[in-house]
N, C-alpha and C positions, 0 to 999 in steps of 0.2 A: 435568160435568167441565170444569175450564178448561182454554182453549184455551192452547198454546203459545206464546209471545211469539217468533215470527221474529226474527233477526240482520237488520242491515242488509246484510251480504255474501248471505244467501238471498237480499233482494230485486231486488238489483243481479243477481246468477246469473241469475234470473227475467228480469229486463227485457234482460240481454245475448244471451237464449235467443229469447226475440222475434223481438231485431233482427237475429241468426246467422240464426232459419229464415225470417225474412222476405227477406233480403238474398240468403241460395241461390237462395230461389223468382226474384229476378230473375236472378241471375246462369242461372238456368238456362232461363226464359226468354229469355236474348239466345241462347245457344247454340243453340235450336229458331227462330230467324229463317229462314226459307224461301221458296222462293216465294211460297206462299200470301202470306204476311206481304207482301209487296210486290204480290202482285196483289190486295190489299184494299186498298193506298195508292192502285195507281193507279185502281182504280173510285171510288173517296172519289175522287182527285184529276181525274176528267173528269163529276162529274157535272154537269150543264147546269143543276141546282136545288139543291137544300140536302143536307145528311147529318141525316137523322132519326134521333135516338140513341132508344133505347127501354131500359127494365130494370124490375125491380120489387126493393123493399126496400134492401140495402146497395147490389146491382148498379145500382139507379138513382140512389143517390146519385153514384156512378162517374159514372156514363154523363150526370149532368147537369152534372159539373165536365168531363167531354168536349166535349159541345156548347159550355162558354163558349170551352176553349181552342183548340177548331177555330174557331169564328167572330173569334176576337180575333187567332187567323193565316191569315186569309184565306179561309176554307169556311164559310161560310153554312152556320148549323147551328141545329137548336130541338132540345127534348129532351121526345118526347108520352108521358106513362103508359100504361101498355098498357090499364089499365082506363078511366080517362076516353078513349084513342083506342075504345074498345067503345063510349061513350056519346055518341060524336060529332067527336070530336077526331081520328079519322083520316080525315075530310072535311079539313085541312090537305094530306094528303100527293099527292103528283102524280105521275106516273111519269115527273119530269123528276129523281124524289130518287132519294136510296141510304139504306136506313135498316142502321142499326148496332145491333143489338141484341147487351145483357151479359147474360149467364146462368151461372152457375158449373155447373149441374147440366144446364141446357141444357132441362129440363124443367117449367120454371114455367107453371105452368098459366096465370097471364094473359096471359104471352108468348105463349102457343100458341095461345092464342085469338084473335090477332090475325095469325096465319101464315096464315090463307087467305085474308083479304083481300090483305094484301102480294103472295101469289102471283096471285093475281086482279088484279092491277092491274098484272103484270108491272116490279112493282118492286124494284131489285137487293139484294138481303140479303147482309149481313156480320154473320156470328157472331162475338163473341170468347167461346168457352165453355172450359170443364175437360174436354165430351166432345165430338170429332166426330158420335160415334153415335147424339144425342141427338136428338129431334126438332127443336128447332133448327139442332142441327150437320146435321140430314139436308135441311134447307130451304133452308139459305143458299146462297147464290151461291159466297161462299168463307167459308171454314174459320178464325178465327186458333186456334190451342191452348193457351189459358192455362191448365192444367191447373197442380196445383201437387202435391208429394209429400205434405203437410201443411202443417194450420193453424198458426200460433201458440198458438190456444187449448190452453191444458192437455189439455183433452176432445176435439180433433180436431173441433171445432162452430162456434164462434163464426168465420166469413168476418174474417180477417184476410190472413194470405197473399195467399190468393187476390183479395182485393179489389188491394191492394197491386199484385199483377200486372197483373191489369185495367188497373190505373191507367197503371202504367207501359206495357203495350199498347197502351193508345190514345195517351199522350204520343208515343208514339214513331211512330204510324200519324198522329198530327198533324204532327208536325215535317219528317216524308216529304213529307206533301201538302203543305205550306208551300214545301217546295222545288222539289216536281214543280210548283207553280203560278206559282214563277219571284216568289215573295211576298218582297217588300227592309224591309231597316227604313225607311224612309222610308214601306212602306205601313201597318207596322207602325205606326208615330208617327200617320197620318191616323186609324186607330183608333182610336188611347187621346190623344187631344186632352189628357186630364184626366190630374190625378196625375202622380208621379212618374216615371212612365213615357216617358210623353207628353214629359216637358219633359227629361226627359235627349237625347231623339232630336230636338227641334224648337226648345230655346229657344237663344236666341245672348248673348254677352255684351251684344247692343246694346240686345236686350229688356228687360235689370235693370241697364244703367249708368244712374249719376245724370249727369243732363245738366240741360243750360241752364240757372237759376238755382239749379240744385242740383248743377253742376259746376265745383267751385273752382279757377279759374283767375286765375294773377297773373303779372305783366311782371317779369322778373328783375331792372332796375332799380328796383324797388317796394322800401322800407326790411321787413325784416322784422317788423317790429309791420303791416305789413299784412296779411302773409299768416298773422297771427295770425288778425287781424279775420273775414278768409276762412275760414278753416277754422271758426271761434266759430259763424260762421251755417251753415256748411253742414255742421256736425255729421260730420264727414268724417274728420277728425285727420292731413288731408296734402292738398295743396296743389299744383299743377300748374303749375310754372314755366315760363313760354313768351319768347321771343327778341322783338328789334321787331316780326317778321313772321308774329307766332303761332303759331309750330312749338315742339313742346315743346323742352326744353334742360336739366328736369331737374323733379326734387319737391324738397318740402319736407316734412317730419311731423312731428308732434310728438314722436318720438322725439328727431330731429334738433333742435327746442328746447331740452328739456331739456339733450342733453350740449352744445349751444352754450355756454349759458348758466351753466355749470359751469365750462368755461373759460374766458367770454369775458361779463363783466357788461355788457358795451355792445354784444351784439346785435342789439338790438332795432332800435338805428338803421342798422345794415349793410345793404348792399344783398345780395336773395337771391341773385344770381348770385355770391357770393364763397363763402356755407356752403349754397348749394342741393347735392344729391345731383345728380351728373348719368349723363348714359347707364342710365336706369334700366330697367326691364324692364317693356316694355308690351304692352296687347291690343290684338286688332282688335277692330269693333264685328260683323262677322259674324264671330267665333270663337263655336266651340259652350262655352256657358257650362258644362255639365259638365264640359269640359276642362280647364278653369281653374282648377275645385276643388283639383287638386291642388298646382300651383302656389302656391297660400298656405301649403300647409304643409313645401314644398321649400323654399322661400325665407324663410319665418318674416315675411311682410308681410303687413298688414292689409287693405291696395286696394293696386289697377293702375288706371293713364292709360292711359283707351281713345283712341288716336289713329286716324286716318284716313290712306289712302294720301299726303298731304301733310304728317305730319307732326304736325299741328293735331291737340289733345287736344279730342274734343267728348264725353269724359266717365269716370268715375272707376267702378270695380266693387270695392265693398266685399265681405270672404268673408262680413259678415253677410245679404247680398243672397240668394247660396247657401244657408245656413243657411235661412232663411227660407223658401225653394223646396224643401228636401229633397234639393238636388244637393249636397248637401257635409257 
């Protein structure tokens, strides 16, 4: 017998069913925040050694994007399998950790298998399970309750929901200790050196301006066709007009060419202090270059003259500069 050809509004009904019972499951998660919930933060957040995250199956896939996001906000975290720690891998753990073990059922046999060493070694347990009553929930130090009403799965089987919780459980038992540990973005930035991360919290305009022979600088009494010349080599398309005493006093761009020269066919020999742009809108060289991003597109300009506390342009920040870095 052939199968029924579904409507695209059943599929949509489907995937909006999903995202309704997965989104309760959090909403009803933040309502059950309790003690417990904060005396798991602050054990995670005083321990003297790492938080050893543990799970098996989907729970461990949780529990290992846990450990990256504790240790990339300031808690030293690894994330051991319960069966390879059976085979050797719980010689890592110290009773200087706190291990964080996920279980939905609370009953997974490799997890359990590895509860009497933890208690042997006197090291602190934090459950996030579905049951207190479980042997996990009866082991640990403290309790969280990520229990959920139901799956997403059609069949009430497939770990969606509940992983989802988890997820969000630990996110949020990370973001506690990040605070209870007094963790700033600035420690944040020394973490993630790389990537786009890194460089929105650490890089400055003065890191990606073009300077010194790639900052087009001309004397206002310079004929226009020089500061043609200037801008030709330094691929720039504006121009940095400075006074006798090197302080800016205005730009030039090629925008500003064109409608010169629209009006006015003998340009070229004028001095740029008569059609330079002045009082223009400048950066410092320690402004955070994320900053700036926006700026190109308030003002609809291409580059900014990076000047210094005197005045003196010592370099130009193109938004393709940005672009290029991911900050814009």
């Amino acid at each position: 017998m052939a199968k029924k050809i579904k409507s695209d509004s059943h599929w949509k009904s489907r995937a909006r069913r999903v995202l309704e019972i997965e989104s309760r499951a959090v909403a009803c998660l933040a309502s059950r925040v309790d003690g417990s919930f904060l005396k798991a933060a602050r054990l995670m957040a005083a321990a003297k050694g790492r938080v050893v995250v543990m799970g098996i199956g989907k729970s461990g896939l949780i529990g290992r994007k846990l450990a990256a996001t504790l240790s990339s906000t300031g808690t030293p975290s690894f994330f051991v399998h319960p069966t390879e720690g059976m085979h050797g891998d719980l010689g890592m753990l110290t009773s200087r950790d706190v291990v964080l073990a996920l279980s939905h059922s609370g009953e997974t046999e490799e997890l359990k298998n590895v509860l009497p060493f933890i208690a042997a070694r006197r090291i602190p347990l934090v459950a996030l399970t579905g049951r207190r009553d479980s042997a996990l929930g009866r082991a640990a130090a403290v309790t969280v309750d990520v229990s959920v009403e139901r799956e997403a799965c059609p069949f009430n089987i497939t770990p969606t929901a509940s992983t989802t919780v988890a997820l969000a459980a630990g996110d949020a038992l990370a973001l506690l200790i990040m605070e209870m540990r007094g963790f700033t973005a600035h420690d944040f930035a020394r973490l993630h050196p790389a990537g786009t991360l890194g460089k929105r919290l650490t890089m400055t305009v003065g890191d990606l301006m073009h300077k010194g022979s790639e900052n087009p600088v001309i004397r206002q009494d310079r004929p226009v066709r020089d500061a043609l010349e200037v801008m030709t080599r330094t691929r720039l398309g504006a121009a940095s007009v400075v006074d006798s005493r090197g302080r800016l006093a205005g730009v030039f761009t090629d925008g500003d060419l064109r409608r010169g020269l629209q009006k006015d066919p003998g340009l070229l020999s004028r001095p740029l202090g008569d059609v330079m742009t002045r009082r223009p809108r400048t950066l410092r060289p320690d402004d955070m270059a994320v900053d700036a991003a926006p700026l190109f597109r308030q003002l609809r300009i291409d580059n900014f003259p990076v000047v210094e506390k005197s005045g003196r342009p010592v370099g130009v920040l193109d938004e393709k500069d940005l672009l290029d870095e991911g900050l814009a």
